[in-house]
C-alpha positions in Angstrom: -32.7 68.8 -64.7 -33.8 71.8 -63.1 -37.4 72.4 -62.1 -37.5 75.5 -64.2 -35.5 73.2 -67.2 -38.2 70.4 -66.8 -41.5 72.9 -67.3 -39.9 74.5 -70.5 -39.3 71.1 -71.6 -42.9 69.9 -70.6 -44.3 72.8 -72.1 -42.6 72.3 -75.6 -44.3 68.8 -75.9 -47.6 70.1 -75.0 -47.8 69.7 -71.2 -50.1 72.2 -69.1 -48.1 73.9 -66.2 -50.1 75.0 -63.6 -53.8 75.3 -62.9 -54.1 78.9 -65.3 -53.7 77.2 -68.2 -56.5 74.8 -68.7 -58.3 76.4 -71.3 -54.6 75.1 -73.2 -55.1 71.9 -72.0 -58.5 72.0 -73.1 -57.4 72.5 -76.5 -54.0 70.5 -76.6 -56.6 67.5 -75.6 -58.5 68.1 -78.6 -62.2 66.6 -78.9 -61.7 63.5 -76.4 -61.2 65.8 -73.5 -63.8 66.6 -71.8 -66.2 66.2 -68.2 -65.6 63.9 -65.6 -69.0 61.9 -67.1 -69.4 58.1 -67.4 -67.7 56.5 -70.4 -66.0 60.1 -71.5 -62.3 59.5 -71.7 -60.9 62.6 -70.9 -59.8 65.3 -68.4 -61.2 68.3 -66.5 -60.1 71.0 -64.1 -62.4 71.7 -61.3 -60.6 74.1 -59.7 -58.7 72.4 -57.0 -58.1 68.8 -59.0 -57.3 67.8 -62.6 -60.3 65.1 -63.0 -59.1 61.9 -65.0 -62.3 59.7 -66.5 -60.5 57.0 -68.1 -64.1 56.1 -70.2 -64.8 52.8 -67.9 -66.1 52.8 -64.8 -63.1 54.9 -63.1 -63.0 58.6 -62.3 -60.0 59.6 -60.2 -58.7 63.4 -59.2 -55.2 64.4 -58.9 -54.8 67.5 -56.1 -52.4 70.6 -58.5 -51.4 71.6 -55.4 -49.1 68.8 -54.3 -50.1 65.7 -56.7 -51.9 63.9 -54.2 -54.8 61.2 -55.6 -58.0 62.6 -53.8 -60.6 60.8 -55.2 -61.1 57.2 -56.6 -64.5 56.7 -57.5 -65.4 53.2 -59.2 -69.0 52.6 -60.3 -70.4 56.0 -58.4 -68.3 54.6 -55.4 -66.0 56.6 -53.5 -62.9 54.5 -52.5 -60.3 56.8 -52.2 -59.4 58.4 -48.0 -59.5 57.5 -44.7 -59.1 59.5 -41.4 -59.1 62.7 -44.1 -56.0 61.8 -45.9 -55.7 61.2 -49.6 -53.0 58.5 -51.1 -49.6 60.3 -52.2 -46.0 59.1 -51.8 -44.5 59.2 -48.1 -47.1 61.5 -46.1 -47.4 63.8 -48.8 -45.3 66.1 -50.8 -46.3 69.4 -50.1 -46.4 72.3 -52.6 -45.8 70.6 -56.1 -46.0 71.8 -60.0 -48.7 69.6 -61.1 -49.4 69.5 -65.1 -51.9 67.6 -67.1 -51.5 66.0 -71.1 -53.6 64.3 -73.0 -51.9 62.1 -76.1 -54.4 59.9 -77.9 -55.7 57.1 -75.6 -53.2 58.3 -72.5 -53.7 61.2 -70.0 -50.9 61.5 -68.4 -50.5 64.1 -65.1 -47.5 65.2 -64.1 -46.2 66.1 -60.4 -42.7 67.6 -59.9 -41.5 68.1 -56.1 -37.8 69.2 -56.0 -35.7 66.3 -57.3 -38.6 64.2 -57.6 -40.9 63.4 -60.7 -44.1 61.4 -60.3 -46.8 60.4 -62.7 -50.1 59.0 -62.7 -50.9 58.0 -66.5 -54.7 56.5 -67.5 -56.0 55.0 -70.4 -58.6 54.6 -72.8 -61.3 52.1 -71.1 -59.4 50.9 -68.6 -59.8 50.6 -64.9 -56.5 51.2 -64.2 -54.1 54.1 -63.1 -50.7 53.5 -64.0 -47.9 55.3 -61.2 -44.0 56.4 -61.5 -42.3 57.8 -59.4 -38.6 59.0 -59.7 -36.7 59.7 -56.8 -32.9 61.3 -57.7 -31.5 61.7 -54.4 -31.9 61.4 -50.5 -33.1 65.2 -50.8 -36.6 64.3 -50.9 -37.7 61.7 -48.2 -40.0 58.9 -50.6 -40.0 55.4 -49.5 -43.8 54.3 -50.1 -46.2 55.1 -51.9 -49.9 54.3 -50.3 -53.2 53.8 -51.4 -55.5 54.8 -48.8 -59.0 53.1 -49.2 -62.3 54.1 -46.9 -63.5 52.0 -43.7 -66.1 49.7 -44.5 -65.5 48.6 -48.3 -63.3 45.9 -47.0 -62.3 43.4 -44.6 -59.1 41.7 -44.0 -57.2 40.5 -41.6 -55.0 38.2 -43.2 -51.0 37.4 -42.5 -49.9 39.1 -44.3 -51.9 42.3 -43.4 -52.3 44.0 -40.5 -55.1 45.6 -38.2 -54.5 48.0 -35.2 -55.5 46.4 -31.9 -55.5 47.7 -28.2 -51.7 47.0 -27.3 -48.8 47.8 -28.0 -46.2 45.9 -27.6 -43.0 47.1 -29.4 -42.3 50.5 -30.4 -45.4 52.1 -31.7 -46.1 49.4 -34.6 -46.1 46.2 -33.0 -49.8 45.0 -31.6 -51.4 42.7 -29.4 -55.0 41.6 -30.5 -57.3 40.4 -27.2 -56.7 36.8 -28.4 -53.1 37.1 -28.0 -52.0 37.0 -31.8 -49.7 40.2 -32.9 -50.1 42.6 -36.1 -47.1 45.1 -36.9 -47.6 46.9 -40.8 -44.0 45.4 -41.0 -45.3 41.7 -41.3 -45.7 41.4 -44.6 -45.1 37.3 -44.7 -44.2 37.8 -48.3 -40.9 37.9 -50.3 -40.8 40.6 -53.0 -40.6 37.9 -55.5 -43.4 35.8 -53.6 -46.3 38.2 -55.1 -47.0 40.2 -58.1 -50.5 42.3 -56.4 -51.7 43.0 -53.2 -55.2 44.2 -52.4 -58.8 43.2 -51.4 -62.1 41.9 -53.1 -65.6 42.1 -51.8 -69.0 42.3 -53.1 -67.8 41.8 -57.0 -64.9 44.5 -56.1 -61.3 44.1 -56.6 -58.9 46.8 -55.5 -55.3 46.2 -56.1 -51.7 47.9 -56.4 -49.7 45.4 -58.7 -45.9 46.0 -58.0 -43.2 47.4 -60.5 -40.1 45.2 -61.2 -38.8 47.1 -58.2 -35.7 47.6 -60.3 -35.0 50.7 -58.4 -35.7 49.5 -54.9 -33.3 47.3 -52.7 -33.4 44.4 -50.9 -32.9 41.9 -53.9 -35.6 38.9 -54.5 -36.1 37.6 -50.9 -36.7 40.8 -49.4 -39.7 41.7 -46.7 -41.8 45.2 -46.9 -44.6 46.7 -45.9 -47.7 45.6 -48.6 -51.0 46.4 -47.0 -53.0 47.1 -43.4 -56.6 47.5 -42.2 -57.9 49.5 -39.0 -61.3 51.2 -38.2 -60.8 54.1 -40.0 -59.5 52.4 -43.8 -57.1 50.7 -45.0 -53.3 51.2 -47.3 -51.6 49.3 -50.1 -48.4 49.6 -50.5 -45.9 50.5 -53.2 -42.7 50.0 -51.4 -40.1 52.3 -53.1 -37.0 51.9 -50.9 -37.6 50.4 -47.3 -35.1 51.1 -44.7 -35.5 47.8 -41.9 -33.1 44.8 -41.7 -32.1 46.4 -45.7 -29.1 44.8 -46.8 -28.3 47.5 -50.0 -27.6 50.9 -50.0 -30.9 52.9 -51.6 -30.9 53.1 -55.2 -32.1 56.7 -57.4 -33.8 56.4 -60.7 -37.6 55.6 -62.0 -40.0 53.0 -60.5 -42.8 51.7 -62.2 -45.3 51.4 -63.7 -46.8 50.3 -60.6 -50.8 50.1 -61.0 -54.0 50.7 -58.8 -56.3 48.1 -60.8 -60.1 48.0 -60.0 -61.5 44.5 -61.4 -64.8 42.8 -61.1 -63.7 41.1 -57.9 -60.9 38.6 -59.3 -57.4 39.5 -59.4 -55.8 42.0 -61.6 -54.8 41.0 -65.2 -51.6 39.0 -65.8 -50.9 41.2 -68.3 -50.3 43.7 -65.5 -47.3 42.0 -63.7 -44.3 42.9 -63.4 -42.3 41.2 -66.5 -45.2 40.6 -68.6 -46.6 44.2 -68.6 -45.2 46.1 -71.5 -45.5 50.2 -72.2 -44.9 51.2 -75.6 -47.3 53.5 -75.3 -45.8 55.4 -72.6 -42.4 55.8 -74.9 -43.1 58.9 -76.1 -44.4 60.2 -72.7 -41.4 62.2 -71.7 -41.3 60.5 -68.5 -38.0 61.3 -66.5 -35.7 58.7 -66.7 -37.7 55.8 -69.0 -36.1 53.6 -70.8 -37.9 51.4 -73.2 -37.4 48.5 -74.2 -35.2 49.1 -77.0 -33.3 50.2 -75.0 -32.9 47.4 -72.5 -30.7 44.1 -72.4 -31.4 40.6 -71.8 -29.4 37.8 -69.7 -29.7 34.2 -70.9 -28.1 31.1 -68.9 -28.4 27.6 -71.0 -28.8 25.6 -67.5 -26.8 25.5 -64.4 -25.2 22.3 -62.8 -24.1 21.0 -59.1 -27.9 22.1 -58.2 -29.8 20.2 -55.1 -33.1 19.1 -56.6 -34.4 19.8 -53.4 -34.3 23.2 -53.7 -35.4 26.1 -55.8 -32.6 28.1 -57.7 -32.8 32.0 -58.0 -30.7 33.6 -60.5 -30.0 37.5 -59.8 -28.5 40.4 -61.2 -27.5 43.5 -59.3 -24.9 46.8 -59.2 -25.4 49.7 -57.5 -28.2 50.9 -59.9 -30.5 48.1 -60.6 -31.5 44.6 -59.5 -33.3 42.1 -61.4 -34.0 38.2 -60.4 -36.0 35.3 -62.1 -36.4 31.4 -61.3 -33.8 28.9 -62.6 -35.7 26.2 -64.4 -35.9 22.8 -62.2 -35.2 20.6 -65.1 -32.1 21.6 -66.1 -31.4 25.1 -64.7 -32.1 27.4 -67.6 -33.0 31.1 -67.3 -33.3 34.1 -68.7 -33.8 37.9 -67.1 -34.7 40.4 -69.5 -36.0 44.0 -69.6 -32.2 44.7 -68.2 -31.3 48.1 -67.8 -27.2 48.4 -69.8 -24.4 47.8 -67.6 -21.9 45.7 -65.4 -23.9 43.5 -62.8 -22.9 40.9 -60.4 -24.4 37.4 -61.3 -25.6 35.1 -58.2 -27.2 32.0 -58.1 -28.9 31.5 -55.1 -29.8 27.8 -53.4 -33.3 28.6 -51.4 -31.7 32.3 -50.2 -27.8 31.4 -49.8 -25.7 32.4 -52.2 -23.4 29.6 -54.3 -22.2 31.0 -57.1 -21.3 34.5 -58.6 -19.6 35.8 -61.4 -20.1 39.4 -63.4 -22.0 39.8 -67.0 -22.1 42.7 -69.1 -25.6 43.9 -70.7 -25.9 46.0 -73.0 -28.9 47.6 -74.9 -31.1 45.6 -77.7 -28.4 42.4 -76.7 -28.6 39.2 -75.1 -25.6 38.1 -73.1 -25.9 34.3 -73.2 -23.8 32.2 -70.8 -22.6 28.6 -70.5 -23.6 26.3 -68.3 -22.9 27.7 -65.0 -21.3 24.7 -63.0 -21.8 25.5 -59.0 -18.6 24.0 -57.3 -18.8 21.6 -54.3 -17.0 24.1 -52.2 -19.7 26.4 -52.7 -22.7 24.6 -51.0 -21.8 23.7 -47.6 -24.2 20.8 -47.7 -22.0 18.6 -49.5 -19.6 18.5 -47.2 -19.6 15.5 -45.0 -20.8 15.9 -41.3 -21.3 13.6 -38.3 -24.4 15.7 -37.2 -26.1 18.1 -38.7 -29.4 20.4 -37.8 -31.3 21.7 -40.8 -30.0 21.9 -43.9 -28.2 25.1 -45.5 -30.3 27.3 -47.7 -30.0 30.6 -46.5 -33.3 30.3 -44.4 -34.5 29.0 -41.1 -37.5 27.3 -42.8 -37.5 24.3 -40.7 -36.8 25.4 -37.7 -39.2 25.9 -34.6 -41.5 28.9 -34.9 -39.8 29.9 -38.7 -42.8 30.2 -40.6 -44.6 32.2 -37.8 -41.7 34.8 -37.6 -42.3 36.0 -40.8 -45.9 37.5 -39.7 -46.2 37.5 -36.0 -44.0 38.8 -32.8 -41.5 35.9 -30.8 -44.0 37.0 -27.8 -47.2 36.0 -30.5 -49.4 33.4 -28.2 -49.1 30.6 -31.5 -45.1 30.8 -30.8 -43.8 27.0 -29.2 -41.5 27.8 -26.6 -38.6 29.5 -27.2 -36.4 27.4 -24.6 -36.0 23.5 -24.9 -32.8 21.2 -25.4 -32.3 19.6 -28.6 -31.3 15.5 -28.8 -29.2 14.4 -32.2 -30.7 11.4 -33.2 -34.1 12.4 -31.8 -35.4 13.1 -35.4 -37.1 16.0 -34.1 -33.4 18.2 -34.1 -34.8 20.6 -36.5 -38.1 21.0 -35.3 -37.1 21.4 -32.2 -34.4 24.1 -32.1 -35.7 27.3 -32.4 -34.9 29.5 -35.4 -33.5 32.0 -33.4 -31.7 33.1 -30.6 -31.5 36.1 -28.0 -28.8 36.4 -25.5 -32.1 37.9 -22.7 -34.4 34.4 -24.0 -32.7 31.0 -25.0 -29.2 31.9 -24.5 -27.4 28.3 -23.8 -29.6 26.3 -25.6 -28.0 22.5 -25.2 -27.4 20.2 -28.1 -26.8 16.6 -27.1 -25.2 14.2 -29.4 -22.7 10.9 -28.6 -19.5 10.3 -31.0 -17.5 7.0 -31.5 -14.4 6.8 -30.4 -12.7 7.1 -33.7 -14.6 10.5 -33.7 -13.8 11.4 -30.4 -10.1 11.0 -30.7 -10.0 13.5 -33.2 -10.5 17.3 -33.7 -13.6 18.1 -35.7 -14.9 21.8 -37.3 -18.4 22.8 -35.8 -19.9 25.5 -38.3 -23.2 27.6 -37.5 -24.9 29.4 -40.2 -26.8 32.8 -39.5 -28.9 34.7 -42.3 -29.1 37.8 -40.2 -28.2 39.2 -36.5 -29.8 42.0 -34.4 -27.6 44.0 -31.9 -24.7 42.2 -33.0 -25.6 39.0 -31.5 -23.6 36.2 -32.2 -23.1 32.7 -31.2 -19.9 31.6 -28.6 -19.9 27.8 -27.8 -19.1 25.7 -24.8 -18.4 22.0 -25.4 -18.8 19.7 -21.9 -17.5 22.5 -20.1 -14.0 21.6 -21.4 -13.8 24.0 -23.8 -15.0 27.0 -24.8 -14.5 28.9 -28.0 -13.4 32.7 -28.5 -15.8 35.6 -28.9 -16.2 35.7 -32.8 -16.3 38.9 -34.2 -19.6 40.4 -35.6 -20.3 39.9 -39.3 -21.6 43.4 -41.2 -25.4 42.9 -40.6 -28.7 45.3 -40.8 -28.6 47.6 -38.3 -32.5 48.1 -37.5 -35.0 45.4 -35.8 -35.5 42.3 -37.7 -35.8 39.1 -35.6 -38.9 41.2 -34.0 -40.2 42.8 -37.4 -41.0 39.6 -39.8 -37.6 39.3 -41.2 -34.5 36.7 -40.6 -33.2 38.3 -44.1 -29.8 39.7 -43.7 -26.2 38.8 -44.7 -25.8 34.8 -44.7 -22.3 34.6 -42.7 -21.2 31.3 -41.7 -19.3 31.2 -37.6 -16.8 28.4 -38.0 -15.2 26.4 -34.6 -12.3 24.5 -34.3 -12.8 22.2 -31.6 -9.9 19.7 -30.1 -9.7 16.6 -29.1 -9.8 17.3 -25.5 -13.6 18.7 -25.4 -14.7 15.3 -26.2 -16.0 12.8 -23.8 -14.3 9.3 -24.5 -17.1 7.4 -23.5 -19.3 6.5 -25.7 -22.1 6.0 -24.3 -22.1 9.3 -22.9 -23.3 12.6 -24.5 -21.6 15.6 -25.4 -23.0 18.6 -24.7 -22.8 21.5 -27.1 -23.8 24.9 -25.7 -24.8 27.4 -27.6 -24.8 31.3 -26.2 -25.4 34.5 -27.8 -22.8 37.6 -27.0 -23.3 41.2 -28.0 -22.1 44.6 -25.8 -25.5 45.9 -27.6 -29.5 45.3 -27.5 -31.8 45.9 -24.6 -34.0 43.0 -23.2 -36.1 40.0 -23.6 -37.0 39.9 -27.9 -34.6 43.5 -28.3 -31.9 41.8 -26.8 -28.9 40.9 -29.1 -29.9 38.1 -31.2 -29.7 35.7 -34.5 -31.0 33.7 -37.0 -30.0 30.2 -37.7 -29.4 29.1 -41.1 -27.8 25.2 -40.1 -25.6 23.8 -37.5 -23.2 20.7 -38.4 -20.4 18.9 -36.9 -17.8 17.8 -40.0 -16.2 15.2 -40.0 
């Protein structure tokens, strides 16, 4: 729809278009509009901003010249800016038609930028501000959208956040704090489906974006963004609308949201607000471009799923080239059930931990439940249950386990809490796992030794080594030399992310399993002798030292 198509149709349901018409608005508002005073739900035009008092303790101002949010003002408190910037989508959107309704209890304001349709709608007595944001196409650059809150309101320096320090270490968003411990915006410690709000509280003040379904975003369930980050000057939350490192999808168009800025007495946000639980009825008749309701969305139900490892969580996800939805299979028995699903053709995966076991495709279609048998996950499928004579880790799709794994996903391989990155593992040691380092650059640990004896039955024959990855930077990939008798060919590169990862908080990539097919010969025939297993990385690409062609490590076994 054209920009010119989209105002007529605004106009014919009563929207304002443009800042000469307020005296309309005025009237289309009827008696609750009115001043931006305390406990006045309404709206105002000051000249410059369309004035939103929601009748609580929130007054916030939308910019009509480009839709930016300039003022956030909770309680006579101005949280809203820092280092004179107000909170938009990407840096801003420039020149924008920016239109104003009230309907009832719901204000909603309206910006359109080219392609792009964003909302900010408010309602009666609440503290909230409810976003959308509709990106169509690549022709308008909107990845994020950011909150940005004044210096001084709060503090933070949690893992998952981020504060500028004196260094610089990588790029220009990787930092080294005096004490040796690294920040980057990009460690976000959190999967997607790890959090429903980020934010701050302080002094009986909580600020907080809760996330959208993130329907419209990529990455599935396990992926790492940006969420919040504190420096002298403020700090930013985070709506993450498409986010471009280690992604693993191509960037999907359509609505997000609603995504809400909550203000709350200092606890978290409302339940009611997150993402599944929060319903909008009241936003059906908005004429929001590209809603859908939920009449008009589908459900997927599973009755349990079998073959599962009771060690492990089970994630069930749907995903096409429009949407993606996920949701938790239940640990009793498997069941699950994803609703709110947009109509259409989807891939079905069941994911062990983060690797993928089982898939099959499900139709869903609108006001329906598509309810499906007992999914039975195959043996095949879950290279655990095959039988090994060694194995390191486990596979789930992760490193978790592994040396240094947990600290990857909000710190820098250089960070001063890393153990070292070099060391020689021992099977039977009980410390293989901890001990090998979840992951490996061809400029830092290249070569890293695995010792490990065999009987002789096992050393007469040929054996399969496999090595699991979950992502790879630089094409980095793993060749192996077994007691110097052998040593395999250069595998080629799986299809991987091609940004930083291993350096940015995030092992998530493809899972691709490197398989070896080792003969007799390699082994050494006495027993009582260890074989050595070396493992190097190979790439024609990367730089040095932590940018140098590198992987993650999923699990490492020796079938037998």
């Amino acid at each position: 729809m054209s920009q010119a198509t989209d105002q007529e149709a605004l106009g014919r349901r009563g929207f304002v278009i443009g800042a000469a018409a307020t005296a309309a608005g005025a009237a289309l508002a009827g008696p609750l509009a009115g001043t931006a005073r305390a406990a006045a739900f309404g709206w105002s035009d000051d000249g410059t901003h369309y004035v939103v008092d929601t009748g609580a303790n929130l007054v916030f101002k939308v910019r009509k010249s480009n839709g930016d949010l300039a003022s956030l003002v909770h309680r006579g408190t101005e949280y809203q800016g820092y280092g004179g910037m107000n909170s938009h989508i990407e840096s801003g959107l420039g020149s924008s038609t920016v239109t104003i309704r009230q309907s009832g209890s719901t204000i909603l304001v309206s910006v359109a930028y080219g392609t792009l349709r964003h909302y900010y709608a408010a309602r009666s007595g609440e503290n909230n501000i409810y976003v959308w944001t509709n990106k169509a196409d690549t022709s308008v650059s909107a990845t994020r959208f950011i909150l940005r809150v004044r210096a001084g309101l709060f503090l933070n320096d949690a893992p998952d956040s981020y504060t500028y320090a004196p260094t610089t270490i990588e790029a220009s968003d990787v930092f080294r704090k005096s004490d040796g411990q690294t920040r980057s915006k990009h460690f976000s410690k959190l999967r997607v489906m790890d959090y429903d709000y980020v934010g701050w509280s302080a002094n009986g003040v909580g600020l907080w974006i809760v996330r959208s379904n993130h329907e419209k975003a990529s990455g599935g369930p396990f992926y790492r963004s940006l969420l919040r980050h504190q420096s002298a000057d403020g700090g930013g939350l985070y709506e993450i609308l498409y986010y471009g490192q280690n992604q693993t999808e191509e960037q999907r168009f359509g609505l997000q949201g609603p995504y809400v800025i909550a203000f709350t007495d200092g606890g978290a946000p409302s339940s009611s607000l997150f993402p599944g639980t929060l319903t909008t009825p009241w936003a059906d008749a908005l004429g929001i471009a590209g809603y859908v309701g939920a009449g008009g969305r589908g459900r997927v139900a599973g009755v349990g799923i079998t073959g599962r490892d009771a060690a492990y969580p089970y994630t069930v996800g749907l995903a096409n080239s429009a949407a993606q939805y996920w949701g938790s299979a239940r640990s009793s028995d498997g069941f699950f059930s994803l609703s709110g699903v947009l109509p259409g053709m989807y891939t079905l995966t069941v994911f062990k931990g983060e690797l993928a076991v089982y898939t099959t495709s499900v139709s869903v279609t609108a006001g329906g439940t598509t309810t499906l048998n007992s999914i039975a996950i195959p043996s095949s499928n879950d290279p655990s249950r095959a039988t090994a004579i060694w194995r390191i880790n486990d596979w789930n799709g992760t490193p978790g386990g592994f040396k240094n794994a947990d600290l990857m996903t909000y710190a820098h391989p250089s960070d001063v809490r890393a153990a070292s990155w070099t060391g020689n593992v021992v099977i039977g040691s009980g410390t293989e796992t901890s001990a090998f380092p979840c992951y490996l650059w061809k400029d830092v640990n290249s070569g890293i030794l695995v010792y490990f004896r065999l009987t002789a039955a096992q050393a007469a024959a040929a054996h399969t080594l496999r090595i699991g990855v979950t992502t790879a930077y630089a094409n980095g990939r793993p060749q192996v030399v077994v007691n110097d008798r052998w040593t395999s060919a250069i595998p080629s590169p799986p299809t991987q992310p091609n940004t930083r990862s291993l350096t940015n908080g995030s092992y998530r990539g493809n899972n691709h399993t490197f398989t070896y097919s080792v003969p007799a010969s390699a082994w050494l025939t006495d027993t009582s002798q260890y074989n050595g297993l070396r493992i190097n990385v190979v790439s024609g690409s990367g730089t040095t030292s932590y940018l140098s062609a590198g992987t993650a490590i999923d699990a490492i076994d020796l079938l037998s």
